[in-house]
Legacy VTK file of the C-alpha trace (Angstrom):
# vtk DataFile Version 3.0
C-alpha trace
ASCII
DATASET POLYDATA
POINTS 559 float
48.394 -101.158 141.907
46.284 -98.424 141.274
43.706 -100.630 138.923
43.904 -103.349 141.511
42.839 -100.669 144.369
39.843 -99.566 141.744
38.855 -103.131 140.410
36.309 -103.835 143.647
34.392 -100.575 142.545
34.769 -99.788 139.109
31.478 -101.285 137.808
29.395 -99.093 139.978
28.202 -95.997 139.247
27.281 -95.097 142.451
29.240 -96.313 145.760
27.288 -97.312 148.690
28.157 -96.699 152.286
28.527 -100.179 152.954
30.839 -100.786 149.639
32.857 -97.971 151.538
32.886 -99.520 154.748
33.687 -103.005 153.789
36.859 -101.490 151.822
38.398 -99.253 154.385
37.719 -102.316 156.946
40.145 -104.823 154.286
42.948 -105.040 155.767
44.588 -105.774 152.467
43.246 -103.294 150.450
43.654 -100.401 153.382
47.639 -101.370 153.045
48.089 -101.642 149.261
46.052 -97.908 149.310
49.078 -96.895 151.671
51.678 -98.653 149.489
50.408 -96.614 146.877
49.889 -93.458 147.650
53.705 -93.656 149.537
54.939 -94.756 146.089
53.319 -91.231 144.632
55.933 -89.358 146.238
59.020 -91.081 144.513
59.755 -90.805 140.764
59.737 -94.010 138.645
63.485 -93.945 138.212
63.827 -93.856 141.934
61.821 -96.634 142.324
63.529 -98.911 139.917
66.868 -97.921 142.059
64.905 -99.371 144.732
63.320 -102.611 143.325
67.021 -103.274 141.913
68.811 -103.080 145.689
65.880 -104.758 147.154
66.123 -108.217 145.304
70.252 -108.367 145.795
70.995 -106.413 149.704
70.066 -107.327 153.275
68.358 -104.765 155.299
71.701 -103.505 156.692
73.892 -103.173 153.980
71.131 -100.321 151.506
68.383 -97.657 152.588
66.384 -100.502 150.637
66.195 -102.208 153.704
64.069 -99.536 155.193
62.100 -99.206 152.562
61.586 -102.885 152.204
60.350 -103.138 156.371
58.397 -100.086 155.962
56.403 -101.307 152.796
55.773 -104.798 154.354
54.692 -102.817 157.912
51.068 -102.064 157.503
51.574 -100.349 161.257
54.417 -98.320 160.085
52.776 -97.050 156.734
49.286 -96.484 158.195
50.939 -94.340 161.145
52.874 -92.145 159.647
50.867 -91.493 156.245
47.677 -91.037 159.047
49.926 -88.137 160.680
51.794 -86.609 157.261
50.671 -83.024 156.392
50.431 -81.192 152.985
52.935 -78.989 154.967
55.871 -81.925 155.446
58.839 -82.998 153.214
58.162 -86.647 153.546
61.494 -87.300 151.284
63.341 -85.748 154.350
61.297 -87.589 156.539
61.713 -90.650 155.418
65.691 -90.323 155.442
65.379 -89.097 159.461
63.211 -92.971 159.674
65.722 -94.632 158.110
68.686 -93.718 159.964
66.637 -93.714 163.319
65.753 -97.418 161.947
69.122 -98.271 161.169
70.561 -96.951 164.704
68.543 -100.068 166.493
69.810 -102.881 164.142
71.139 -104.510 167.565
67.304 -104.176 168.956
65.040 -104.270 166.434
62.093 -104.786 168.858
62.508 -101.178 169.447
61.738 -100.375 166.170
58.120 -101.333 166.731
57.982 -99.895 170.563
59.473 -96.564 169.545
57.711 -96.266 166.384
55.537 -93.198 166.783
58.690 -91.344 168.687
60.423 -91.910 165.924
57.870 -90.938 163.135
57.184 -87.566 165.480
61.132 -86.751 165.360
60.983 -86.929 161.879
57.898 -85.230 160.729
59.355 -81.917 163.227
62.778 -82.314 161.964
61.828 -83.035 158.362
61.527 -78.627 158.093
62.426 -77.295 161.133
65.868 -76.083 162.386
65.219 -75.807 166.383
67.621 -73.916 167.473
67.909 -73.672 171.953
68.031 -70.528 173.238
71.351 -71.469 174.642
74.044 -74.633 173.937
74.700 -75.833 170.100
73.484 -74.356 167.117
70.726 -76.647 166.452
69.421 -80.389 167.443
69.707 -83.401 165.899
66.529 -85.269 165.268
68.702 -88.520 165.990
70.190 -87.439 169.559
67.035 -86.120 170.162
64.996 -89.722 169.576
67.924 -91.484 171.458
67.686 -89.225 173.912
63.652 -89.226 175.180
64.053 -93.465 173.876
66.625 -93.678 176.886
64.632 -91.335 179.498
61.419 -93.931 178.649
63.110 -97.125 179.295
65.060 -95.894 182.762
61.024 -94.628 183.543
62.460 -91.670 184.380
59.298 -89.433 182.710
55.871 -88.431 183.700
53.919 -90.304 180.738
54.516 -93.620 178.729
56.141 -92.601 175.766
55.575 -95.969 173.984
52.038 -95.309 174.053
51.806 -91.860 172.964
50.328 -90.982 169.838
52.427 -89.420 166.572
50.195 -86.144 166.830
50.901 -85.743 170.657
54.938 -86.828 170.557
55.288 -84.058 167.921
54.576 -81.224 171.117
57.038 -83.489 173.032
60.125 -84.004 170.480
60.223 -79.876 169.334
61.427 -79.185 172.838
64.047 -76.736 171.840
66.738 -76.717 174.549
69.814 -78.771 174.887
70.276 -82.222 176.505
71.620 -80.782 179.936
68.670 -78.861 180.072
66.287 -82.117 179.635
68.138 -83.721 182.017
67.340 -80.606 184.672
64.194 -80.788 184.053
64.195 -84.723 184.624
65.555 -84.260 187.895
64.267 -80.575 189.299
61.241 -80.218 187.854
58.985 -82.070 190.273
55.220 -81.638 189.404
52.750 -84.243 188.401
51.310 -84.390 185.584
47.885 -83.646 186.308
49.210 -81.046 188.033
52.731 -79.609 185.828
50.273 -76.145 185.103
52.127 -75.484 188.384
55.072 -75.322 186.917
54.127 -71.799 185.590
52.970 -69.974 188.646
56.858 -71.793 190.003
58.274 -68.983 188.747
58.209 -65.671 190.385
56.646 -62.902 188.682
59.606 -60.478 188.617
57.730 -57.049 187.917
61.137 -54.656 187.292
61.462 -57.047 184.290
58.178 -56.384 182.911
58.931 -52.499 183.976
62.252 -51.790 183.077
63.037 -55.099 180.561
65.912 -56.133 182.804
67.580 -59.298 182.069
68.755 -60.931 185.613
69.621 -63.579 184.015
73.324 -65.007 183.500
72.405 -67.747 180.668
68.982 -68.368 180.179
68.464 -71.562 181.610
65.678 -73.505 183.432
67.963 -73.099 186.430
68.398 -69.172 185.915
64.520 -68.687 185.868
63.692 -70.892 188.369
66.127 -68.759 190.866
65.307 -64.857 189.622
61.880 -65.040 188.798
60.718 -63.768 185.373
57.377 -62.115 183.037
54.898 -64.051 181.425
56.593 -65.583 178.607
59.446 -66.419 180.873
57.175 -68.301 182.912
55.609 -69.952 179.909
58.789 -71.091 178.199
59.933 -72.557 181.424
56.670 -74.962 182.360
56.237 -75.371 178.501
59.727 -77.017 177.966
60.052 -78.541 181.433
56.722 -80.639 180.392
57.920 -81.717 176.905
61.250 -82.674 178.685
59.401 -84.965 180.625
57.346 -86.566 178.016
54.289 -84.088 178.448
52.979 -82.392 175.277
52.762 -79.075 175.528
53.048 -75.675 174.294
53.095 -71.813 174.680
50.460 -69.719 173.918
50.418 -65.687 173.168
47.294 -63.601 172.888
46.151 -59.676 173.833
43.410 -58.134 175.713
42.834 -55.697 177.784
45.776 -55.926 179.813
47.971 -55.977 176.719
50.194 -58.773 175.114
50.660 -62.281 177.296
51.649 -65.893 177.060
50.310 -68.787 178.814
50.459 -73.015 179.077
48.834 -75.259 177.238
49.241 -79.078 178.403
47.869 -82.543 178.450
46.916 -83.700 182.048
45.459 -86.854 180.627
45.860 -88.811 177.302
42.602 -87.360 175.798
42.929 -83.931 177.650
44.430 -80.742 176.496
44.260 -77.579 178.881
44.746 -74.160 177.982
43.412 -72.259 180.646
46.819 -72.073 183.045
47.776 -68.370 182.774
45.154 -67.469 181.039
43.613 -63.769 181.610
40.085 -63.906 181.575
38.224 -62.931 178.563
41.184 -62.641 176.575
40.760 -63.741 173.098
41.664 -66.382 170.798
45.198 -67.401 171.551
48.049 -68.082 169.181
50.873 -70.958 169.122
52.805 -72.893 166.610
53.047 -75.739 165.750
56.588 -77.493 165.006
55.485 -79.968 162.559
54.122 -77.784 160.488
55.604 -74.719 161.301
52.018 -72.784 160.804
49.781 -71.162 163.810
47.457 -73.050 165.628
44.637 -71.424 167.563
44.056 -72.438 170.700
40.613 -73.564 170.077
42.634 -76.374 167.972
44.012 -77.681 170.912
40.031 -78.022 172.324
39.184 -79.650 168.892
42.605 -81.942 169.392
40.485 -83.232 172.590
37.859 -84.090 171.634
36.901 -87.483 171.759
35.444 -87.998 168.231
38.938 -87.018 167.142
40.523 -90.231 168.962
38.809 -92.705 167.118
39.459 -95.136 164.482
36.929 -93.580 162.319
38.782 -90.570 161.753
41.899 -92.924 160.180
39.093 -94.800 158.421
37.943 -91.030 156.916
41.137 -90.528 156.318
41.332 -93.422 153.960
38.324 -92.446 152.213
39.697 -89.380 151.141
43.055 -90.980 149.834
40.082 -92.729 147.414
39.489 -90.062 145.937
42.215 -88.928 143.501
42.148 -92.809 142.549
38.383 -92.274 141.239
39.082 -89.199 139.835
41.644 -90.696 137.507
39.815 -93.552 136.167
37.351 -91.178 135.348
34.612 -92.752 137.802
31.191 -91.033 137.754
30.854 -87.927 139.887
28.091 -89.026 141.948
30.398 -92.279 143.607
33.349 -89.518 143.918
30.685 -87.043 145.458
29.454 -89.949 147.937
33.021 -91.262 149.155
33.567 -87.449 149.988
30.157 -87.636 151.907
30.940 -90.824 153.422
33.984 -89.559 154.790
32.365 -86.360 156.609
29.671 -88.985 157.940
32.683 -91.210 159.380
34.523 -88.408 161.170
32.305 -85.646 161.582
34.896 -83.064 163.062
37.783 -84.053 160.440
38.005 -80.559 158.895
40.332 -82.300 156.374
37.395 -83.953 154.970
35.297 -80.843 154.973
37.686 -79.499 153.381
38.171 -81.515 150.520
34.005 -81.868 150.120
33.603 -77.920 150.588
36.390 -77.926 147.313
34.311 -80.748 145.578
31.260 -79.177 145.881
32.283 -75.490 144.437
33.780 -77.289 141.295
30.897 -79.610 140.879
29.139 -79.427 137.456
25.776 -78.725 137.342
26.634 -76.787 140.678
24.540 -77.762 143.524
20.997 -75.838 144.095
20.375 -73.548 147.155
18.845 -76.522 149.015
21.640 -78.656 148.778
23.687 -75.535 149.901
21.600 -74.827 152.942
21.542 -78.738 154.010
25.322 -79.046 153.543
25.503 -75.624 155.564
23.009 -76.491 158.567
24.732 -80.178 158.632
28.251 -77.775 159.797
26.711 -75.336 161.793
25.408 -78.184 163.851
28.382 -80.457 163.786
31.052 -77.800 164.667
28.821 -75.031 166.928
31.575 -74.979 169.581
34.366 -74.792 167.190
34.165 -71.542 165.419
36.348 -71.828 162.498
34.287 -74.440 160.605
31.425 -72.270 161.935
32.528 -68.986 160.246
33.076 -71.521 156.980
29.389 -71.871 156.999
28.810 -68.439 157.103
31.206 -67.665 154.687
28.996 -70.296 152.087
26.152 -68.503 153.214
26.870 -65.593 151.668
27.918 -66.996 148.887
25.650 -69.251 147.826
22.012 -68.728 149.740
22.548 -64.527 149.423
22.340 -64.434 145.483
19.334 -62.241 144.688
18.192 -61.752 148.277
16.739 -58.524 149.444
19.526 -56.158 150.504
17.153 -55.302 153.633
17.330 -58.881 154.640
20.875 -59.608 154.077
21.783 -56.479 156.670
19.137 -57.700 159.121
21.215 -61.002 158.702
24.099 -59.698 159.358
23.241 -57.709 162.547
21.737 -61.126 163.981
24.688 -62.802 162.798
27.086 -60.568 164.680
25.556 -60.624 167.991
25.124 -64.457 167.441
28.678 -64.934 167.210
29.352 -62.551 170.438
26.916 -64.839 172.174
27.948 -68.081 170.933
31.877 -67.679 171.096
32.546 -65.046 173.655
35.975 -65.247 173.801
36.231 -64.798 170.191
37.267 -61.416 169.817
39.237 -62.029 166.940
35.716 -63.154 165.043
33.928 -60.491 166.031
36.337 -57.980 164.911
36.739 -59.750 161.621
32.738 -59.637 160.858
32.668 -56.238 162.012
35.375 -55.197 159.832
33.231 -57.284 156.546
30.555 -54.900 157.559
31.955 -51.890 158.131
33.705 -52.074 154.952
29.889 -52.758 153.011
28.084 -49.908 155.008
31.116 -47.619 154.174
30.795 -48.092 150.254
27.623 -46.845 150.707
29.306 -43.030 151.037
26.427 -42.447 153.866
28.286 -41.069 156.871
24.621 -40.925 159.024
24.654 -45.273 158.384
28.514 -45.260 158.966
28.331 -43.428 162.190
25.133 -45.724 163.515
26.938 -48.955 162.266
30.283 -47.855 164.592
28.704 -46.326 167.666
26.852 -49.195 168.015
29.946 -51.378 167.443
31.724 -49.623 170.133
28.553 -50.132 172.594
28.215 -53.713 171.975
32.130 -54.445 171.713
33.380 -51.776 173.016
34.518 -52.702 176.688
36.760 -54.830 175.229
40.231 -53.049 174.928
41.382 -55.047 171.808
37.437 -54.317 170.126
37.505 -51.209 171.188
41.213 -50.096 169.699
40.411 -52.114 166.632
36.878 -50.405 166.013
38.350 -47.076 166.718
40.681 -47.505 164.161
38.310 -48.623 161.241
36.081 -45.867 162.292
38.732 -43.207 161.883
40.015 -44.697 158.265
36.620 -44.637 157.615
36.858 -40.821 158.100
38.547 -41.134 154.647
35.787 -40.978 152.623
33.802 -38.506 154.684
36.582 -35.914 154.950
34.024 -33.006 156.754
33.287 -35.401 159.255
36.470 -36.248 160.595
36.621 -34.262 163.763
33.377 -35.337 164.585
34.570 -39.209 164.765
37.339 -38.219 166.475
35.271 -36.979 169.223
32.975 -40.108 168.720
36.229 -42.330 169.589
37.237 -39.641 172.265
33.475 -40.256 173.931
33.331 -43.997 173.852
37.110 -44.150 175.297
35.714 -42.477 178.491
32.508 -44.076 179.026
34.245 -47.837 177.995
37.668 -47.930 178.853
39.437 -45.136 180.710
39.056 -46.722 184.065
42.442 -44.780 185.213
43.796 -48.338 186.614
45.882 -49.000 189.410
47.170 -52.460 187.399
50.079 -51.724 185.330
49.095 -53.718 182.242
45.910 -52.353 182.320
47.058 -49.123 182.483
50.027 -49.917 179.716
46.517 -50.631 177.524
44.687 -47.244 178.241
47.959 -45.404 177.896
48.392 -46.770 174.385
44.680 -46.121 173.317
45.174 -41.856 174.397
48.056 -42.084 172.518
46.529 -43.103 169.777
42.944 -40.749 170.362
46.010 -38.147 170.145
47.435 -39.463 166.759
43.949 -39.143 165.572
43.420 -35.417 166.155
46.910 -34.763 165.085
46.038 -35.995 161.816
43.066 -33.611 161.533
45.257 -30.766 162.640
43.250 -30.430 165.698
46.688 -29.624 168.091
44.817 -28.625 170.836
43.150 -31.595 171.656
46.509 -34.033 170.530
48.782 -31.527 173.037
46.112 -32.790 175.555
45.906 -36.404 174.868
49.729 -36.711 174.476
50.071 -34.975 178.354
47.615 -37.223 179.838
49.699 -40.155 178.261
52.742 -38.943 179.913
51.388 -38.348 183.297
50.110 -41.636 183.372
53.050 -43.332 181.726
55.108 -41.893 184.967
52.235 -42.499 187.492
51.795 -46.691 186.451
55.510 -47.053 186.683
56.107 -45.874 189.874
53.079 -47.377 191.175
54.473 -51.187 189.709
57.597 -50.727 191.485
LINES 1 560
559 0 1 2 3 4 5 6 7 8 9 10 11 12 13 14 15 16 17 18 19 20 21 22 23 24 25 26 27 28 29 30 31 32 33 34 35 36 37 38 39 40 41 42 43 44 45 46 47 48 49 50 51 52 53 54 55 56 57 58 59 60 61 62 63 64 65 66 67 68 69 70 71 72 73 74 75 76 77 78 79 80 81 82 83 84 85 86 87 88 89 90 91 92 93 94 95 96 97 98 99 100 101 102 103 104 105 106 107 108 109 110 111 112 113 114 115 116 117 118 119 120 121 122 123 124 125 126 127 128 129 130 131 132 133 134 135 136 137 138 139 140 141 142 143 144 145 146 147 148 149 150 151 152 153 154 155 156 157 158 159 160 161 162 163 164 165 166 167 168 169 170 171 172 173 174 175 176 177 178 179 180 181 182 183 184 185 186 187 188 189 190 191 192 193 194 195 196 197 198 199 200 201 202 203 204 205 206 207 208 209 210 211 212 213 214 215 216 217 218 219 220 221 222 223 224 225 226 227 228 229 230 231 232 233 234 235 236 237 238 239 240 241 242 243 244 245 246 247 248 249 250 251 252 253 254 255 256 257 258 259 260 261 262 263 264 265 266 267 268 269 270 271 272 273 274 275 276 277 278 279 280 281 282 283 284 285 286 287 288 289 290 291 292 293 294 295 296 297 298 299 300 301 302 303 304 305 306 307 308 309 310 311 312 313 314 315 316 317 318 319 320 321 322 323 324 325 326 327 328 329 330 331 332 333 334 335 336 337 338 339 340 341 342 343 344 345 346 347 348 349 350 351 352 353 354 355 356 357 358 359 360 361 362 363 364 365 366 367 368 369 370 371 372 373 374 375 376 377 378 379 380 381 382 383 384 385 386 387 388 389 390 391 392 393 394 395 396 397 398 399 400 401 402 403 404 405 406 407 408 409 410 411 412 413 414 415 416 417 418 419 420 421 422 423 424 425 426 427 428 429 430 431 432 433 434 435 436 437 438 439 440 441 442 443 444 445 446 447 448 449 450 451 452 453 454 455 456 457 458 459 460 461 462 463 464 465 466 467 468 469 470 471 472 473 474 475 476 477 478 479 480 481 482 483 484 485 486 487 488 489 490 491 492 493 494 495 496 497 498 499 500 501 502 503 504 505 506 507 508 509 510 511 512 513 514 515 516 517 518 519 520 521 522 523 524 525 526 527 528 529 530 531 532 533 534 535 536 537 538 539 540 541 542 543 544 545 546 547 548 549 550 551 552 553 554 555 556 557 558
């Protein structure tokens, strides 16, 4: 299979863009590329137990009746090896298809209608155990596909889930509460879906709980919240898992700023639409969730990337294709420049795919003779332009920057670099603290080596007065600054009273808001941790008063 795949290119050296095209448009050749790289996954003993059953079973008497539909379904293979991640157990998978498969022998047709439901249920289940907060221990993937597969047909949800796409279902299907508490949400939970980020300000904010951490609630149900009120993640797990119970992908979100730790929604209003902004405290930074199919963190920039519209094409499936090319080249030992211009071809098809960055970033670094610094900087301004409001592929360029267009550059130039690097982050991705902190931290580090205290202490008073109104910058600079202190051992006291000044001209606003308050309380402590550690008592004692008077003064003020 493999030669036939590699027979319509094999006699040229280098591989045109229209070769490319007219191959990932074949119908033909685009499933026997699925068929085989499906096949890589199973050992060639297990495939002989397969190709035996095949020729002698039906479809419902072996699990080679699955295998047999799903290798004969170019649908089936091209959706779920278009959504399968380096991070899934497709052999698990596979077994969750089957016996979803099997389950509609009396309807077949539903095999095809609930095809993508069915593929999401088992690339979430393939790993995870979700376990509800109350009911059984954990849910089955197969109750759980019968389950939403029933809801759909009675039309009792907000969205179509027939016409949902794998990589949306999987933020439906990881809903992790029990069946009664889907079917509450079916019936009580009565906001569009435009408009479900209502579903979070539902819920009552119930301050003695955020106070005290008091638990009004009998069983922590949908019901419970909805009558006692609750904090910010109670909020968010109740409009998070009331959406996904009615068909709406969704998920919670957790992030910290100046008013401390918080959780918010994230939702789909509309097909190509994901929101993150319900809940949301202004200028907080980069938010966190996870994601159930892979069970890694996803920032919540992802879920802006996830909407864009160059991302919902058929050209990214068609880059996608490109890239399973690849190890096929490499091992009939094809010339490096048709390998090199399928990668290319692929970041050309579907700008935004990271995947294919990815994979032509890795190329690239191993090629042999190595590019030269102009191919470097034209690869480098080609992703500063493509992904300039998505900041992780931007910070990639920047990272090859300094790796490959720095060698033997003036040492003068490189800082004034970084300097207008750093401020053109802060100006290009505001909300970025996490960014900024990491490229202060890179530079910090570099100036430090330098044993110069005079460039250290310029390089973090000027930190704190660009970043420094930000309560998450400014405990985060504070705290490099004083392990800085390390390797300047006379000058400790003075950066403690560098950190003390900057604290009361940036943040020590002495605010009425709790959280805010919670924030400044936890920086003095920490000023006083600081001057403990230098055995300057006098001025901890102080610090670590002040944080008990206030401590006393926000509480009784919340309540």
């Amino acid at each position: 299979l493999e030669k036939d795949l590699y027979r319509p290119i094999q006699k040229n050296e280098e591989i045109t863009p229209k070769q490319l095209s007219e191959l990932s448009d074949n119908p033909a050749w685009n499933h026997a590329l699925n068929v085989y790289t499906l096949l890589q996954f199973f050992s060639p003993d297990e495939l002989a137990r397969l190709a035996s059953s095949t020729n002698t079973l039906s479809a419902n008497e072996d699990p080679s009746g699955f295998y047999l539909w799903l290798l004969t379904s170019p649908q089936a293979m091209s959706e779920l090896l278009h959504n399968l991640t380096p991070q899934d157990d497709l052999r698990k998978a596979l077994v969750i298809m089957q016996r979803i498969w099997e389950s509609e022998a009396d309807q077949p047709g539903m095999r095809t209608k609930y095809l993508n439901l069915a593929i999401a249920c088992a690339l979430v289940f393939d790993k995870a155990k979700i376990k509800p907060k109350t009911g059984y221990e954990t849910i089955e993937p197969f109750s759980r596909y019968a389950l939403f597969k029933k809801n759909a047909e009675a039309r009792r949800l907000k969205t179509t889930l027939s016409k949902l796409d794998v990589a949306d279902l999987v933020w439906v299907v990881d809903v992790p509460v029990t069946d009664q508490e889907i079917e509450w949400a079916v019936k009580r939970a009565n906001f569009s879906r435009r408009k479900w980020g209502e579903a979070y300000g539902h819920i009552e904010y119930l301050m003695e709980r955020a106070v005290n951490g008091e638990n009004p609630y009998s069983e922590y149900t949908f019901a419970e919240i909805e009558k006692h009120g609750g904090i910010c993640g109670d909020q968010t797990y109740f409009s998070v898992n009331t959406a996904k119970a009615n068909g709406i992908p969704a998920a919670g979100v957790t992030g910290s700023g100046d008013r401390g730790g918080h959780a918010w929604l994230a939702f789909k209003p509309k097909d190509d639409e994901w929101d993150t902004t319900t809940g949301r405290y202004e200028n907080y930074s980069n938010g966190m969730s996870k994601n159930s199919q892979t069970n890694q963190s996803i920032s919540e920039f992802e879920f802006i990337l996830m909407s864009d519209r160059k991302m919902r094409t058929s050209s990214v499936q068609e880059a996608k294709t490109l890239l399973r090319l690849v190890p096929i080249l490499t091992n009939n030992k094809h010339p490096a420049i048709g390998i090199r211009q399928t990668l290319e071809k692929a970041t050309d098809t579907a700008p935004l795919l990271e995947d294919a960055w990815s994979d032509y970033l890795a190329y690239l670094e191993q090629a042999s003779p190595e590019p030269t610094k102009d191919e470097w900087k034209k690869v480098i301004n080609t992703i500063e332009r493509t992904f300039k409001k998505h900041p992780t592929m931007w910070m990639t360029a920047r990272e090859l920057t300094q790796k490959h267009l720095w060698k033997e550059l003036d040492p003068k130039l490189i800082e004034r670099d970084q300097s207008r690097y750093l401020s053109e982050i802060a100006r290009k991705f505001p909300a970025r603290g996490d960014l900024i902190r990491k490229v202060i931290a890179e530079q910090g580090d570099e100036i430090v080596k330098r044993n110069n205290f005079a460039a250290t202490r310029s390089f973090y008073r000027q930190a704190f007065r660009l970043f420094g109104e930000d309560a998450l910058n400014f405990k985060f600079i504070a705290e490099l600054y004083f392990q800085a202190g390390k390797n300047f051992s006379k000058d400790r006291e003075q950066i403690c009273d560098d950190i003390e000044s900057y604290f009361g001209r940036s943040i020590d606003q002495e605010s009425g808001d709790y959280f805010r308050a919670k924030t400044e309380i936890d920086i003095i402590n920490t000023i006083a941790s600081y001057y403990r550690q230098i055995n300057s008592e006098r001025k901890a004692e102080k610090y670590s008063k002040e944080a008990e008077k206030r401590e006393k003064r926000s509480s009784k003020r919340a309540l």
